[in-house]
C-alpha positions as CSV (number, residue, x, y, z in Angstrom):
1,X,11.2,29.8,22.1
2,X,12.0,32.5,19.9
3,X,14.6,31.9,17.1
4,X,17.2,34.5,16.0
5,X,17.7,34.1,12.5
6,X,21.3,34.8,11.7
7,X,24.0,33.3,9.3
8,X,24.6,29.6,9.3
9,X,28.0,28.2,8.2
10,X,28.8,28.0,4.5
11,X,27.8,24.2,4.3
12,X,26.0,22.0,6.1
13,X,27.5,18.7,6.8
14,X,24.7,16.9,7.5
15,X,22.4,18.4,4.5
16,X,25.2,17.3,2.2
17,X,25.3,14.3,3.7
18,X,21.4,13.1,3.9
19,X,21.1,15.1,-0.2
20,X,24.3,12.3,-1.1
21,X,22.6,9.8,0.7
22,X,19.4,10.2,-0.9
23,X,21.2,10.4,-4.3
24,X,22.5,7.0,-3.9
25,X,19.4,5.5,-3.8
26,X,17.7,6.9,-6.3
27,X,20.1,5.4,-8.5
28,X,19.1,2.2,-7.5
29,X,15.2,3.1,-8.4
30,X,16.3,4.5,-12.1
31,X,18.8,1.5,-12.6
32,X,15.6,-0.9,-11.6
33,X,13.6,1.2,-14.2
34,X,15.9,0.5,-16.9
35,X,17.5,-3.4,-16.2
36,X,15.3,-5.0,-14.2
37,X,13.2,-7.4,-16.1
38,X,10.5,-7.2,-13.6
39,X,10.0,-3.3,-14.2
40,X,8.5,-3.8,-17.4
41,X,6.3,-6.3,-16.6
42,X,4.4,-5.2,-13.7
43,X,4.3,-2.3,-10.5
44,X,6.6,-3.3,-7.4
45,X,4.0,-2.1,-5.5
46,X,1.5,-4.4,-7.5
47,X,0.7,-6.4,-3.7
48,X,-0.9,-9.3,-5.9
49,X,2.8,-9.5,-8.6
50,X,5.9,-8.2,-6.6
51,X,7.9,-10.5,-3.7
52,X,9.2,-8.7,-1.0
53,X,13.0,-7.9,-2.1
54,X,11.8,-6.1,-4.9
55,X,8.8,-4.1,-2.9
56,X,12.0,-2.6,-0.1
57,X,14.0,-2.2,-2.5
58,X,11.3,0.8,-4.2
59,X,10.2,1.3,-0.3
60,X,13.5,2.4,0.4
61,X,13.4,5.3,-1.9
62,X,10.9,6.7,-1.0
63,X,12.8,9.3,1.2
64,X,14.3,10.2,-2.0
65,X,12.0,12.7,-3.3
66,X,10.8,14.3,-0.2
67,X,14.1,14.3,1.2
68,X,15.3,16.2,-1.6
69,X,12.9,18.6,-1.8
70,X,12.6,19.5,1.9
71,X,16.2,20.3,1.7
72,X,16.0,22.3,-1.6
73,X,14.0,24.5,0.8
74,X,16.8,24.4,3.7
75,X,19.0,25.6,1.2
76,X,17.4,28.4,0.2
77,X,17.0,29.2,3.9
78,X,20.7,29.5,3.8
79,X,21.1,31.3,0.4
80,X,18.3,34.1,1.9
81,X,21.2,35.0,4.8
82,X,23.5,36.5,2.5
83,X,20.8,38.2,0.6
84,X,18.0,40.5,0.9
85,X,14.4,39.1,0.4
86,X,14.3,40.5,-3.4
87,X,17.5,39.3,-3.9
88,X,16.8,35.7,-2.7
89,X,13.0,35.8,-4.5
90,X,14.7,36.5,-8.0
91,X,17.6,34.2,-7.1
92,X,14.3,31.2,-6.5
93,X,12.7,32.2,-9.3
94,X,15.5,32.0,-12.2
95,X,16.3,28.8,-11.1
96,X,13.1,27.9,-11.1
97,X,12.8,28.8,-14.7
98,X,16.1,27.2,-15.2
99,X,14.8,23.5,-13.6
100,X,11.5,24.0,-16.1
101,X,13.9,24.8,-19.2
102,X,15.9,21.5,-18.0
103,X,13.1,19.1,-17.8
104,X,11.6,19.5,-20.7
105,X,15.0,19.8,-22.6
106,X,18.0,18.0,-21.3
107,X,16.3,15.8,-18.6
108,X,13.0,14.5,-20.9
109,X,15.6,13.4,-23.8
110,X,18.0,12.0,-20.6
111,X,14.9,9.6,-20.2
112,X,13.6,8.9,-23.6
113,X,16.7,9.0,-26.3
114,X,13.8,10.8,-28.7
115,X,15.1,13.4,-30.7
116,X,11.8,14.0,-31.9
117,X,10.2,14.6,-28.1
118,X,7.5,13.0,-28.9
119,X,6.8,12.9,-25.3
120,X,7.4,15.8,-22.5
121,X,8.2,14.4,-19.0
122,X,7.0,16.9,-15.7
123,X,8.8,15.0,-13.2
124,X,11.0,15.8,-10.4
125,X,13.3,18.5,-11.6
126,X,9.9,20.3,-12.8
127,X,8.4,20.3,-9.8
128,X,10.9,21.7,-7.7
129,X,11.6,24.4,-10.3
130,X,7.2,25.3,-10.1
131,X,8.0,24.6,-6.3
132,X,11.1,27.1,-6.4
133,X,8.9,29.7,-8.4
134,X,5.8,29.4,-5.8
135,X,8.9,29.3,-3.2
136,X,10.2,32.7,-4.2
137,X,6.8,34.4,-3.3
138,X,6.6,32.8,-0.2
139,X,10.1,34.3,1.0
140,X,8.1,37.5,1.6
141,X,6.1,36.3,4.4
142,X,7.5,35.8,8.3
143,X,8.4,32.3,8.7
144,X,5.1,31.1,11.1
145,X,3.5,32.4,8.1
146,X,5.1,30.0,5.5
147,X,5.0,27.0,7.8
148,X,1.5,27.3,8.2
149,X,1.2,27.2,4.4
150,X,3.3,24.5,3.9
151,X,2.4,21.9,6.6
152,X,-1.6,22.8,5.4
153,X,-0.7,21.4,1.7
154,X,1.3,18.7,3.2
155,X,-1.6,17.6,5.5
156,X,-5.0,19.0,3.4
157,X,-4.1,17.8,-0.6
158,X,-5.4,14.9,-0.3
159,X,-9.0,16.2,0.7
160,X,-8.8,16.7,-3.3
161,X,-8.4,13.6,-4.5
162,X,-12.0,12.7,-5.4
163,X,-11.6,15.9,-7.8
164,X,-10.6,15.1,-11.2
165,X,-10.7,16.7,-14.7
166,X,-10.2,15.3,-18.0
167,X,-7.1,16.6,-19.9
168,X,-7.1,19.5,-17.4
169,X,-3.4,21.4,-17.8
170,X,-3.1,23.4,-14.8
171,X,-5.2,21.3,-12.5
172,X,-3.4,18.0,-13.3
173,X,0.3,19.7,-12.7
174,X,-1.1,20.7,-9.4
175,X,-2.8,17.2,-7.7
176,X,-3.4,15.3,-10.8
177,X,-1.2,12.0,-12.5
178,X,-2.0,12.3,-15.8
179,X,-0.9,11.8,-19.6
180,X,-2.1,15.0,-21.4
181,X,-2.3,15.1,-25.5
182,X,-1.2,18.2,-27.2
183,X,-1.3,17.8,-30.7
184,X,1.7,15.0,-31.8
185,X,3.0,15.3,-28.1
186,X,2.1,13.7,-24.7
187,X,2.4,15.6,-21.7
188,X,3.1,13.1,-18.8
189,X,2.4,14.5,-16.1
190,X,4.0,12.3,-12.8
191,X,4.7,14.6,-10.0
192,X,2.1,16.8,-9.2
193,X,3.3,20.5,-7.5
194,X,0.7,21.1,-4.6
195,X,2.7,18.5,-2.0
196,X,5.9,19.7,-3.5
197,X,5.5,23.1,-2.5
198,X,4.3,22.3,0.6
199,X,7.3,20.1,1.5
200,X,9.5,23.1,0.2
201,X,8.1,25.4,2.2
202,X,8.8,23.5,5.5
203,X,12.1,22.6,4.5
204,X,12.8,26.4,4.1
205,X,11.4,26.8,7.7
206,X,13.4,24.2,8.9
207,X,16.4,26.2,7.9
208,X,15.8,28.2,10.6
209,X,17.0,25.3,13.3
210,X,20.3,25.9,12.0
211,X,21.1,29.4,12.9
212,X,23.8,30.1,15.0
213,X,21.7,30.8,18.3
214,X,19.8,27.5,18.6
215,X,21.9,25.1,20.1
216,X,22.7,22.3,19.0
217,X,21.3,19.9,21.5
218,X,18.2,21.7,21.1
219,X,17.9,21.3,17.6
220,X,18.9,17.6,18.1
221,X,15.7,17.7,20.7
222,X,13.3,19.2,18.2
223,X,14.4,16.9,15.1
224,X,14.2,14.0,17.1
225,X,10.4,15.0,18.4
226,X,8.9,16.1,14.5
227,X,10.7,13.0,13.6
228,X,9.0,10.8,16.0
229,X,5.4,12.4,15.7
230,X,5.8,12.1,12.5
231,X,6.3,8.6,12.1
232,X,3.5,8.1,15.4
233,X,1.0,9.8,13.5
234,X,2.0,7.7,10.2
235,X,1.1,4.6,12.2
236,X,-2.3,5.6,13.6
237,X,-3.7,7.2,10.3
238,X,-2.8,4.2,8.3
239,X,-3.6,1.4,10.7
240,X,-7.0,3.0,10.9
241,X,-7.5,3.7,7.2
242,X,-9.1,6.8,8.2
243,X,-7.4,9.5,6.0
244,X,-4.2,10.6,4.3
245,X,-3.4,8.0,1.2
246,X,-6.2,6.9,-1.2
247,X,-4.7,3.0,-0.9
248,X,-6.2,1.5,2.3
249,X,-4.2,-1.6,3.4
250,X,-5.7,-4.7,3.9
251,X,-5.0,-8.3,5.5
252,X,-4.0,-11.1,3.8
253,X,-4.8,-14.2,4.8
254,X,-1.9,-16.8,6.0
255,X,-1.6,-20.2,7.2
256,X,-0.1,-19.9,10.7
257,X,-2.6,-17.0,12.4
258,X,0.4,-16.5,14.7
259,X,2.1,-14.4,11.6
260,X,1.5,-11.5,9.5
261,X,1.3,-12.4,6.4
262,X,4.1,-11.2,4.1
263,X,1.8,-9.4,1.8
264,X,0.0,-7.9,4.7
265,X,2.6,-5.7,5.5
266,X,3.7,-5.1,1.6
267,X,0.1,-3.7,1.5
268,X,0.5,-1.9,5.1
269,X,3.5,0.4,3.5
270,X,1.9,0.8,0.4
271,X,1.8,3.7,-0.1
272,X,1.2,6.3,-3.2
273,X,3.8,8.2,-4.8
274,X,2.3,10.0,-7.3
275,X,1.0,12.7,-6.3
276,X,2.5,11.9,-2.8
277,X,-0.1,11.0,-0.1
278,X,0.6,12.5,3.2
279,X,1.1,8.9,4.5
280,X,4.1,8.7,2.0
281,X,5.3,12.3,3.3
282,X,5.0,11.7,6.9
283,X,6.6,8.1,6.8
284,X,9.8,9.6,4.6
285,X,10.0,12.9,6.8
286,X,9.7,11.2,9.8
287,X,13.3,9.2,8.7
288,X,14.4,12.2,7.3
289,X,14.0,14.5,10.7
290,X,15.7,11.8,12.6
291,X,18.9,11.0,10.7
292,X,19.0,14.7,10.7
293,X,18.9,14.5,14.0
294,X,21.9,11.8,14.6
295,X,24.3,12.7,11.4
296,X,25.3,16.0,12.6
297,X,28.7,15.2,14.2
298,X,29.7,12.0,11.6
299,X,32.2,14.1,9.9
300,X,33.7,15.7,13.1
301,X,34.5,12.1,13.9
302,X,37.5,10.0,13.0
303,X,35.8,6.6,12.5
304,X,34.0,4.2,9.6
305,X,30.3,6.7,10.0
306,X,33.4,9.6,9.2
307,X,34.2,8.2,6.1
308,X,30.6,7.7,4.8
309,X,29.7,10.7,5.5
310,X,32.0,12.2,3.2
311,X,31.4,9.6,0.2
312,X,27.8,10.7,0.6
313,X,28.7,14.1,0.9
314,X,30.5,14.4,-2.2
315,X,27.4,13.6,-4.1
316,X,24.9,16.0,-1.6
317,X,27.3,18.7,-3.1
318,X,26.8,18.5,-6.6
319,X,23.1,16.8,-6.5
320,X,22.5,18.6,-10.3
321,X,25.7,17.5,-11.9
322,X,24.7,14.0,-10.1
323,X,21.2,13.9,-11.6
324,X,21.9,14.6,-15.2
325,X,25.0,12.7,-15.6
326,X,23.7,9.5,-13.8
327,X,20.5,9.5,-16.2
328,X,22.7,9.8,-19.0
329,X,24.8,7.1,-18.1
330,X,22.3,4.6,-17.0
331,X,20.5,5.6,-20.6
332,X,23.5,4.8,-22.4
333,X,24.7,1.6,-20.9
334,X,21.4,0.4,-21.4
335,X,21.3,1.2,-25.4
336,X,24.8,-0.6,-25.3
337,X,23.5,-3.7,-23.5
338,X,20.3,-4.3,-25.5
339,X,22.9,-3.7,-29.0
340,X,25.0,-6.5,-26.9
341,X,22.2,-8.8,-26.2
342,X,20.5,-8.8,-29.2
343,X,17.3,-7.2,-28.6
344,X,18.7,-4.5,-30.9
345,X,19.7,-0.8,-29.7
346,X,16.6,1.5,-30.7
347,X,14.4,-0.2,-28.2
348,X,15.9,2.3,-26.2
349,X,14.8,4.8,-28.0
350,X,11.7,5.2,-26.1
351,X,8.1,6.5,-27.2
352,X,6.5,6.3,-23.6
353,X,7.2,5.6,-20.3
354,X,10.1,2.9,-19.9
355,X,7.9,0.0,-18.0
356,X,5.0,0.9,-20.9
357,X,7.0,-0.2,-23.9
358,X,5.9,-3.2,-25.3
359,X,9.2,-4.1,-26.4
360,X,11.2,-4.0,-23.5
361,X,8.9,-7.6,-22.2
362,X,11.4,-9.2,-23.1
363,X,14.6,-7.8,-21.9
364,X,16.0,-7.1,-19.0
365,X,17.9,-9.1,-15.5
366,X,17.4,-10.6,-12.3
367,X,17.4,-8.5,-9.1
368,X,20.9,-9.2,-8.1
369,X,22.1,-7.6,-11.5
370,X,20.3,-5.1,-10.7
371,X,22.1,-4.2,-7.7
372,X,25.2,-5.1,-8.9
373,X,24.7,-2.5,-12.1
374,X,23.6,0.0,-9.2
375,X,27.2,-0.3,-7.2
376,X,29.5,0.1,-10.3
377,X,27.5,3.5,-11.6
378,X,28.2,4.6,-8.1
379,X,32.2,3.6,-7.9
380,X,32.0,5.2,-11.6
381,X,30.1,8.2,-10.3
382,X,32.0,9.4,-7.4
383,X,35.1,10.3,-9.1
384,X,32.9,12.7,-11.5
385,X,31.7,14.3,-8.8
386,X,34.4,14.7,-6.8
387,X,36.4,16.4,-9.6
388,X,33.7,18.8,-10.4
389,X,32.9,19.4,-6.8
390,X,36.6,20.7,-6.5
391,X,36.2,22.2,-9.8
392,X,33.4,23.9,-8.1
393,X,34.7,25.4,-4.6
394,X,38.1,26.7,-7.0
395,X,36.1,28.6,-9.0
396,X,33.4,30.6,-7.0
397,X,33.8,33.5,-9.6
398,X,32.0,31.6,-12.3
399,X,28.4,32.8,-11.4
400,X,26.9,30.0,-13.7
401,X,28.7,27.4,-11.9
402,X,25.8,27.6,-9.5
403,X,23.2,26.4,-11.6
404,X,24.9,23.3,-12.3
């Protein structure tokens, strides 16, 4: 089948729709961070600590990430139709730049209230700049070209995982967790680039489903299939332990033989994050291919899945605005609460990571709360976005608009 590459239109309901949706969630995950008093006690995905609401509710977003960045690449997919392949590299690269600028500036004090910046945070608005950068080199090649390169980092990183190096810069940003001194500051290094560009680079292939010639049936048919093999091939690699995340899964034993014990299965989808094993990919883009593959006429319908899709939507379309003012707010309300409860203000005026503070033991709420914190940032959230959404599509003139 050959695919003519031609304009899409403008938008993409149903990438605004899954970006929104995956927004959502990782609320919920940065609320948990801050409020729940579990988070600063132990991992959720500690098998021998967590319970089973708390392990879903960080095993549900886990499509956040990859989600995200697949569609980062989509997007430029679409930006590259209305320009030439200079145009769209130096258009990847400044906001590349841009994303670097922002976490180290106004998304590292977003999560640590230090004016001092004691410590630097390479998270995930750093690696999709470094994957935007690598991203705008890529552009040049034909398309089997770039998705050949990007499924063999999704698939071969983790043949490097028995490679390590101590305080190691460049080699820790590209497969390595790691907290790097530099002088008075700590580099924390927690999303690792090589899977990231990978990911990026098939989402900007994927793009290419959405041209005007293919069909949309036949796009359906192919979502629905890499979803699916996806998730099939998720299920024989990690029921046989035999490669693609370095945390085997193990049984548990249980009473009744005639059940799978609880913990079992907690240590069945256990999968690691950071850097992102190809288990973790393959499970999330497995999802992610097939609600792309169902989603596509919600808006174009006039019932309940309608009206979801535009909430969602209204968040997919301003998922920067969304990012930075969410932290923000979730930051602040926290300060506030601590000042509130008594545990005093500057505890929140963090040092390190927010479950390594030793201060924070004692503070924080029950699951429920935490869910219930999670729904009112939303509520407050949607309104702010859908005003600078509109703000937005009235202003197309104001080029800067579009790195915000």
């Amino acid at each position: 089948m050959q695919i003519v590459q031609t304009a899409p239109s403008p938008r993409i309901a149903t990438i605004d729709l899954l970006k929104g949706l995956a927004m959502i969630i990782m609320a919920l995950d940065h609320v948990r961070d801050f409020f729940h008093a579990d988070s600063f006690l132990f991992d959720p995905n500690d098998i021998e600590k967590t319970n089973l609401p708390l392990f879903l509710t960080r095993l549900i977003t886990n499509i956040c990430a990859p989600a995200f960045c697949l569609l980062a690449g989509t997007s430029a997919f679409f930006v590259g139709k209305r320009k030439t392949k200079a145009e769209l590299s130096q258009f990847l690269a400044t906001r590349g730049l841009w994303l670097l600028f922002v976490e180290f500036t106004v998304v590292t004090f977003g999560w640590y209230f230090n004016p001092h910046f004691s410590v630097l945070s390479f998270g995930v608005i750093g690696s999709l700049g470094c994957s935007m950068l690598c991203l705008s080199v890529l552009v040049q090649l034909p398309l089997p070209f770039i998705l050949a390169i990007g499924a063999s980092l999704i698939f071969g990183h983790n043949l490097l995982d028995s490679i390590h190096f101590k305080n190691n810069i460049p080699w820790d940003l590209l497969h390595d967790v790691e907290t790097v001194p530099l002088g008075s500051v700590k580099l924390e290094i927690y999303y690792p680039i090589i899977p990231w560009i990978g990911t990026m680079a098939t989402g900007y292939c994927l793009g290419a489903l959405y041209s005007t010639e293919v069909e949309a049936a036949l796009r359906k048919k192919i979502l629905h299939i890499l979803g699916i093999s996806c998730l099939m091939l998720f299920f024989v690699l990690r029921a046989t332990n035999f490669y693609g995340d370095p945390i085997p899964w193990q049984h548990y034993d249980v009473v009744n033989e005639a059940f799978i014990s609880t913990k079992t299965l907690m240590s069945f989808f256990n999968m690691q994050k950071y850097p992102p094993s190809l288990l973790f990919l393959l499970s999330a883009l497995g999802f992610v291919f097939i609600f792309l593959a169902n989603t596509e006429t919600w808006q174009a319908k006039d019932t309940y899945r309608s009206k979801i899709a535009a909430f969602c939507c209204t968040f997919g379309r301003v998922p920067f605005f969304y990012y930075i003012v969410h932290l923000y707010l979730i930051h602040l309300s926290a300060v506030i609460v601590a000042g509130l409860s008594g545990a005093g203000w500057s505890i929140f005026i963090l040092s390190a990571w927010i479950t390594e503070v030793p201060a924070l033991k004692h503070f924080g709420f029950s699951l429920f709360a935490v869910y219930s914190l999670w729904l009112s940032l939303i509520i407050l959230m949607y309104p702010l976005c859908k005003r600078f959404d509109a703000y937005k599509s009235s202003h197309k003139e104001k080029w800067y608009l579009s790195y915000l």
